[in-house]
C-alpha positions in Angstrom: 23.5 -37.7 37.7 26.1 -35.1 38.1 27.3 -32.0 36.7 30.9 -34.0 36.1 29.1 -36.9 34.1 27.3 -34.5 31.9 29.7 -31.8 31.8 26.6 -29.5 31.8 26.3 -26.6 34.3 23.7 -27.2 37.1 20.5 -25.0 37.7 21.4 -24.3 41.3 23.7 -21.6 42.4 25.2 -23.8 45.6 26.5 -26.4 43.3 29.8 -26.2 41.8 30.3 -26.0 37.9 32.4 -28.6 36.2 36.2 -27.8 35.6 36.8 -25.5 33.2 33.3 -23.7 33.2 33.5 -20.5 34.8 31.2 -19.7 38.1 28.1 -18.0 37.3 28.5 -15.0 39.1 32.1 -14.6 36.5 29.7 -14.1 33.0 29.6 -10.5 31.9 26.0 -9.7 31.1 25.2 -6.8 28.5 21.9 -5.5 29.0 20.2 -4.2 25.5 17.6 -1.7 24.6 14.6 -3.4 23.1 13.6 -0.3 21.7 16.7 0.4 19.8 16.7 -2.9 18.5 13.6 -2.8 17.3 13.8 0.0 15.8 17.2 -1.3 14.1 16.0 -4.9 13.1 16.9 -4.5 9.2 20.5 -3.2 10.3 20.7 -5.9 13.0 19.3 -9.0 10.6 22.0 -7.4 7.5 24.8 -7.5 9.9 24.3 -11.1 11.3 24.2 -12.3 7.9 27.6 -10.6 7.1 29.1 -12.3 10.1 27.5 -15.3 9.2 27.9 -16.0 5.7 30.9 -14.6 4.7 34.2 -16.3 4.0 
């Protein structure tokens, strides 16, 4: 099977991704403090379910 039939991005790095996905190296990663969101979890669970649930 290939990436085109599944649409799904492959595992490897030397293998293309399917039209209109972007190449892997292109993602923006955001590193978080583990720590700090620990230490926020109340904050962090509160705002998720304002996102989440509101109209």
């Amino acid at each position: 099977m290939t990436t085109d039939k599944l649409n799904m991005r492959a595992s490897r790095n030397d293998v293309p991704p399917p039209p209109g996905l972007k190449q892997v190296s292109e993602f923006k990663i955001v590193k978080e403090d583990l720590n700090s969101g620990l230490a926020n979890t109340q904050d962090l669970l509160d705002k998720f379910k304002e996102i989440y649930t509101s109209n």
